[in-house]
N, C-alpha and C positions, 0 to 999 in steps of 0.2 A: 453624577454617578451613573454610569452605565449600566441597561436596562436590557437584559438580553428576550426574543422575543422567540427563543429555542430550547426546550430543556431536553438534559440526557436524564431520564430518571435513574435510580439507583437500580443496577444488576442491567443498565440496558448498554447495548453499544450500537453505534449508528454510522450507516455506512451507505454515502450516495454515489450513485454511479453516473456517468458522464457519456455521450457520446458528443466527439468533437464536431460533427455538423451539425449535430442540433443548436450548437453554440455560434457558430461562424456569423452570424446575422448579428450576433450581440458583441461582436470583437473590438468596434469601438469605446462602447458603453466599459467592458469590461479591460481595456488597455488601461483607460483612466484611472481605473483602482488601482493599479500595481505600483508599488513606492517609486522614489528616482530610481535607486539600484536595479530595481526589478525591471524597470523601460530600460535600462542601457543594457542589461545583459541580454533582453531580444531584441535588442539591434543587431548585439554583436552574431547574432545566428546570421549562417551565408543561407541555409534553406527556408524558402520561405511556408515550407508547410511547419518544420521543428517551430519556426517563431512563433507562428499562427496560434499551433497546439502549447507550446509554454506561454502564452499570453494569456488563452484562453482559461488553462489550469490554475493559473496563478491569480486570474481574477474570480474565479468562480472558489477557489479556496477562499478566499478574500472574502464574498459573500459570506462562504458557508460559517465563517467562525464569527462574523458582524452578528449574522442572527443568533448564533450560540454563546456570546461575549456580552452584545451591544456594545460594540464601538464601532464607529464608522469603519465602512470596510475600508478607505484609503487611509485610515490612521492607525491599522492593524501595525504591531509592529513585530516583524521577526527576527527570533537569533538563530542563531546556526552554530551547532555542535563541532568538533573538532573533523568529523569527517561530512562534515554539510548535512543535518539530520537539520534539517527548520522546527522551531517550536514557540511558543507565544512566551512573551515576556512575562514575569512572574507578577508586574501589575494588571495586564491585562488576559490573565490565562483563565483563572477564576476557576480554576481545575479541570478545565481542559486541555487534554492531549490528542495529537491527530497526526495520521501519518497520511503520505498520498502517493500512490502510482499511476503509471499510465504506459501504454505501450500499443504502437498501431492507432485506433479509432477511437479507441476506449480510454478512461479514468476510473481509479477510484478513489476516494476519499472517504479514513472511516475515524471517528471520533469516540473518543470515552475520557469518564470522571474518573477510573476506577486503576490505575495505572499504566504503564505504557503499552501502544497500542504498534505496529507495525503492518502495513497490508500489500501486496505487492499483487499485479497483473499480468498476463501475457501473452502475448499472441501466438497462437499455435502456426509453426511454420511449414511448409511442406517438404522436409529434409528425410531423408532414409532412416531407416531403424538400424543400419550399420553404422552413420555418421551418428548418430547421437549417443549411441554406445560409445564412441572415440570421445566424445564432447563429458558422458558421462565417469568415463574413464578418467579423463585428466584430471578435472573439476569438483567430482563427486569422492565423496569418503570409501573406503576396501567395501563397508559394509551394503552403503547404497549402491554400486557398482555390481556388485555380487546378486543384488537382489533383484535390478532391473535385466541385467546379463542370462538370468535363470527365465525370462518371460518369454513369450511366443512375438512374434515381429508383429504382427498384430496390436499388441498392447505396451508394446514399447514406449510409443511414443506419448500417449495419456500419461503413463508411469513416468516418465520424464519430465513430462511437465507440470506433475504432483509435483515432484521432488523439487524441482527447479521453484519455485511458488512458493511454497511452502518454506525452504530455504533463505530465499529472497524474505520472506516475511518475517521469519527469526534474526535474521540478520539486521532487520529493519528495525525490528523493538529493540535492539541495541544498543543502536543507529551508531554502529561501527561500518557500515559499510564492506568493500571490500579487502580492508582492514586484517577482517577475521576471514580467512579462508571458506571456503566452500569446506574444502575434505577437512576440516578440525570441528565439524559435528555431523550429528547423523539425525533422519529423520525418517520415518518408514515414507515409500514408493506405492503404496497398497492405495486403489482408489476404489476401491469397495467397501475401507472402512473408513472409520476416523485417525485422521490423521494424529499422528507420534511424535513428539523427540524424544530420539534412542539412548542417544550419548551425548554429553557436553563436556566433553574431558579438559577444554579450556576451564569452565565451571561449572563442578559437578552439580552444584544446589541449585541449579537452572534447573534442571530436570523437576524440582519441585514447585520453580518462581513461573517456567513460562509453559504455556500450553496454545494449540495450533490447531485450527478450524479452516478446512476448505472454505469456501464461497461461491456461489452459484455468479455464472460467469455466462457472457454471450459468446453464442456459437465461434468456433473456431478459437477459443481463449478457455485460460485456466487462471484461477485467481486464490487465494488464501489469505487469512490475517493472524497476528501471532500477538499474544496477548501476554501480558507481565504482572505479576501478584495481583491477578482479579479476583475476587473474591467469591466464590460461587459459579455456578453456569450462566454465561451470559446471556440474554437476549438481543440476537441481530434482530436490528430494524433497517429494513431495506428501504433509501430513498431514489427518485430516478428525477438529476436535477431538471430534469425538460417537462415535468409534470408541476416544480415550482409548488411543491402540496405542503402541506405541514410537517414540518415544525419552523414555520416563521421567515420562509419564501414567500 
């Protein structure tokens, strides 16, 4: 029987962050954990930085649910959702769900007991505040359009990359992908408060199931997670895998 040596206590949710050089030294150790499938689809990468980082993610995922499971992290086994959402088999899940992003230098990975979990990252690029207005235009719903449109060139770009995150993050506890349109929900652009979802006119009683928390993010990034029938306010507990600390690293 598997002995997990990680607990999520009840109302908590845990969320470790990655940087990919801190890992590069361990890229052996951690290639070995990833199933067959997992070795042949980073083969097929032509870049060898994309391999590098999907090797690295995929093994360090593979830890992180070994200590929150107890099963060996190379006999982790995953399924994959209709639009590739990964999730642990119902014999080995033990009532954890986890989502992961990553983009640039950075990962995240954040876990919870308490329903489904979504968290998405982003590297902030250095594009104009006229191009992302276009970007926001196509992409974005009449109403978040209208509301980053209204903002000083200045605060464009932050406001963008709420939305954009935040977005990515609802999407993700879905795990429909891009599936579900960008513009068929809405979520406030405002980063001075807490983040919203406005509208879900795909499903209105979303607006009552999922709820959506920034996350403190390293410079030049913006990051959020989006949470499904949690029960209560949650508690982020922030891990940084290169410290290896508790809970069972």
């Amino acid at each position: 029987m598997a002995t997990s040596s990680a607990t999520i206590q009840t109302g908590e949710v845990h969320v470790w962050s990655l940087r990919f050089s801190d890992a590069e030294s361990d890229i052996a150790n951690l290639s070995q954990l990833l199933s067959d499938d997992e070795q042949a689809r980073a083969v097929r990468f032509i870049s060898d930085c994309d391999r590098i980082r999907f090797t690295v993610a995929r093994g360090v995922l593979r830890q992180l649910l070994s200590a929150y499971t107890g099963h060996p992290a190379r006999s982790i086994q995953l399924i994959y959702g209709r639009h590739g959402r990964p999730a642990l088999t119902a014999s080995q899940a033990h009532g954890i769900n986890f989502n992961l992003s990553h983009s640039g230098e950075h990962a995240l990975f954040a876990l919870s007991r308490e329903g489904d979990v979504g968290v998405d990252i982003e590297r902030i690029r250095p594009y104009s505040s006229a191009y992302r207005l276009r970007l926001a235009k196509r992409f974005f719903s009449e109403l978040e359009f209208s509301a980053i449109q209204g903002l000083s060139a200045s605060k464009v770009e932050q406001a963008f990359f709420a939305c954009w995150t935040r977005k990515e993050a609802y999407i993700k506890v879905h795990g429909r992908g891009l599936s579900l349109p960008l513009s068929q929900f809405s979520v406030s652009v405002n980063t001075m408060s807490a983040p919203q979802l406005l509208a879900t006119p795909w499903c209105p009683s979303d607006l009552k199931l999922t709820r959506l928390w920034d996350l403190a993010a390293p410079r030049g990034y913006r990051a959020a997670i989006a949470l499904k029938t949690f029960a209560g306010d949650p508690e982020f507990r922030l891990f940084k895998w290169s410290d290896k600390v508790s809970p069972g690293l």
